[in-house]
N, C-alpha and C positions, 0 to 999 in steps of 0.2 A: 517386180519392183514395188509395188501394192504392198507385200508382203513384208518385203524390208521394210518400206517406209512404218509400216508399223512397229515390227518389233525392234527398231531403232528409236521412235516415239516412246516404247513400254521401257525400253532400258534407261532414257532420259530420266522417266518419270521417275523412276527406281532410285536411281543415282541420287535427286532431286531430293526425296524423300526421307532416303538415309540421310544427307546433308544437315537438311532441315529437322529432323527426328534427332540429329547428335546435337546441332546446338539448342534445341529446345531443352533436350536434358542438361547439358552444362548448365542451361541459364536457369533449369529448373534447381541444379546443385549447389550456384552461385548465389539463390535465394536465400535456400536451408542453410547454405554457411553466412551467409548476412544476418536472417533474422537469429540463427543463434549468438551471433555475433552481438546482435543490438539486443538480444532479452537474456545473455548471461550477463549480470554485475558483476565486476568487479569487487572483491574484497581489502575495501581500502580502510575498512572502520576499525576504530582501535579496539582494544580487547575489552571487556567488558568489565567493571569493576569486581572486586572479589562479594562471593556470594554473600560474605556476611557484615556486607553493610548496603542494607535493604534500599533504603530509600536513596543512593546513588543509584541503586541495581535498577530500581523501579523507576527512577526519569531517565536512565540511559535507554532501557527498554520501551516507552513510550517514545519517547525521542526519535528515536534510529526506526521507527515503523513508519511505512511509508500507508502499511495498511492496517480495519482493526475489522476484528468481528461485532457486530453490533446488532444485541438481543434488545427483543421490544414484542412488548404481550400484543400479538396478532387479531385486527378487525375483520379478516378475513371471512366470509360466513362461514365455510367449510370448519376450520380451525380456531374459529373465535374465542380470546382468549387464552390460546394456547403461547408458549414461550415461538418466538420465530427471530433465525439468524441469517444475517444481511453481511456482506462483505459492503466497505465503505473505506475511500479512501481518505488521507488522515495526515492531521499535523499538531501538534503541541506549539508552534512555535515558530518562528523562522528559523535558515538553517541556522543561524548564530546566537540564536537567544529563544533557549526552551521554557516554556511556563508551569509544563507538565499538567494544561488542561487541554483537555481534544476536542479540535475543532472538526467541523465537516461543513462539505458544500451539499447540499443538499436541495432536491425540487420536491413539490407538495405529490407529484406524480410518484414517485417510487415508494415499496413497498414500508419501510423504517418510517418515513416522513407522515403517511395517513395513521398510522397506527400512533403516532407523539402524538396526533390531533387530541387522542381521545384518550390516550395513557402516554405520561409523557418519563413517566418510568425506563430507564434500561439499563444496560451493561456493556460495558467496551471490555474486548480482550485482544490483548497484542501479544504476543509472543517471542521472544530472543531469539528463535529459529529464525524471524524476518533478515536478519543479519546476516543469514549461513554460519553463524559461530558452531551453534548445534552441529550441522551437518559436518563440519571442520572437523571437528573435534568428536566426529564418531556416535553422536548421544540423539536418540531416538527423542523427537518433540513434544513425547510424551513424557519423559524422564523429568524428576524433580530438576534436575540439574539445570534442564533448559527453560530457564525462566518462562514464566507466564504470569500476566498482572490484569487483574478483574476488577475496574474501577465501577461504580454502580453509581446513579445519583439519578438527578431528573434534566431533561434535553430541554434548552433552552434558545428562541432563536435570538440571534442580537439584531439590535435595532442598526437600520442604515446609517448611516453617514455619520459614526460616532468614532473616535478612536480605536478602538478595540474593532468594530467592525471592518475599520481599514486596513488594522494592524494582520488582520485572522485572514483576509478574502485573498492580499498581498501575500501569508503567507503561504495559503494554500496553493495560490496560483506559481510561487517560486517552487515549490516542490513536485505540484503537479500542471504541470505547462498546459499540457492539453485541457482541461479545466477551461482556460481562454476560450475556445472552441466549440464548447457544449453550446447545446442548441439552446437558441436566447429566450424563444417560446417555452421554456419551462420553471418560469418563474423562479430561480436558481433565490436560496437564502442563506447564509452561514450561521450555522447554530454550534453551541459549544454543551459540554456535560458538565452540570454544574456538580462536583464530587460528595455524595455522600460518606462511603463506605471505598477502602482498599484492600484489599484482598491480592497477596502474590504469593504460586509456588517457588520458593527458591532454592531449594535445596531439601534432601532428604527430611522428616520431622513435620514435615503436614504444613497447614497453611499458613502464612504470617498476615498479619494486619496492622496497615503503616496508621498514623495519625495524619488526616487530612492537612491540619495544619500546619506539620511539620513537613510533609510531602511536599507544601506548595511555596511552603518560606524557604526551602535549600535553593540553594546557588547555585545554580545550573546551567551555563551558557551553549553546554551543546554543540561544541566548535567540532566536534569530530565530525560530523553532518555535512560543514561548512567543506572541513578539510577531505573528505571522503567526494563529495559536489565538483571540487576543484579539480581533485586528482581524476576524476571521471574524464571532466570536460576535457582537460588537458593532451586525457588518452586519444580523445576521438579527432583534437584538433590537430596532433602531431601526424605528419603524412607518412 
């Protein structure tokens, strides 16, 4: 009887085991199909104006980025001096009203932020692949085809409780929700790129270069942002 009792205990266990071992994987499967779920976009943005009228190309392309690369000559002792590239997330604008200057939330702690202290020089590059048009459409993100746009000037922070500071931090935190959430100890500031120099590949023929001035008086409301936002929420609210 000793003997049963045990190896009726080890089959329980078994049993037990597999049970618990298959839904662990389902729920481990039910993850992978959620977080792919919640980190593929949807492709709801409109096409991208034709290559050759630049400065539509060049605010659609800053527009529609939710992210930028942002070079800034490095304090680091190791590489002091040296050129150094920071991912930062990014906005021109609310979703319904683009200005085509790029803002950031920014704290004095990360690596972009010590380095303005002391060179307040850098360079934003956003890309049209952020879009997946690229990828759509087959074109490697290196190709002239897939836009890319190199605004260069000097980092600016803006002053608290001004309009534009309300206007920028409002509309970072619309586009980047968790932003709200960042931890409050790190002195968070909204600074913007005050534009020298534009620089885009847009097509075969090497580089073009927009006039600043005329880059930032186009008319540009940037509603596809708004309507691509909607059509998102919409997908996740419908059951």
């Amino acid at each position: 009887m000793k003997w049963e009792a045990i190896l009726f205990a080890c089959l329980c266990f078994l049993s037990s085991y597999a049970e618990c071992k298959g839904k662990h994987e389902r729920r481990g499967n039910n993850w992978r199909e959620n977080a792919n779920e919640m980190t593929t976009k949807p492709s709801h943005r409109r096409d991208p104006p034709d290559h050759t009228k630049l400065i539509p190309m060049a605010r659609y392309v800053l527009h529609n980025a939710d992210w930028a690369s942002l070079a800034t000559i490095s304090i680091l002792p190791a590489i002091e001096g040296f050129p150094f590239s920071n991912v930062k997330s990014i906005v021109d604008g609310s979703l319904a009203n683009s200005t085509g200057v790029p803002y950031f939330y920014m704290s004095p702690l990360d690596f972009s932020a010590r380095d303005l202290t002391k060179n307040s020089r850098a360079t934003v590059l956003v890309s049209l692949e952020e879009t997946r048009y690229c990828e759509n459409q087959k074109i490697d993100p290196e190709d002239p085809r897939c836009t890319r746009l190199m605004l260069s000037g000097k980092m600016k922070k803006i002053k608290e409780n001004t309009p534009e500071y309300d206007f920028a931090k409002a509309a970072l935190f619309e586009r980047h929700p968790s932003m709200a959430d960042f931890p409050p100890d790190h002195n968070w500031f909204v600074a913007k790129l005050k534009i020298a120099q534009i620089a885009m590949v847009d097509w075969f023929g090497g580089a073009k270069y927009l006039p600043v001035r005329d880059y930032l008086a186009y008319n540009y409301t940037g509603t596809e942002m708004l309507n691509y936002h909607n059509q998102h929420l919409n997908k996740i609210m419908l059951p």
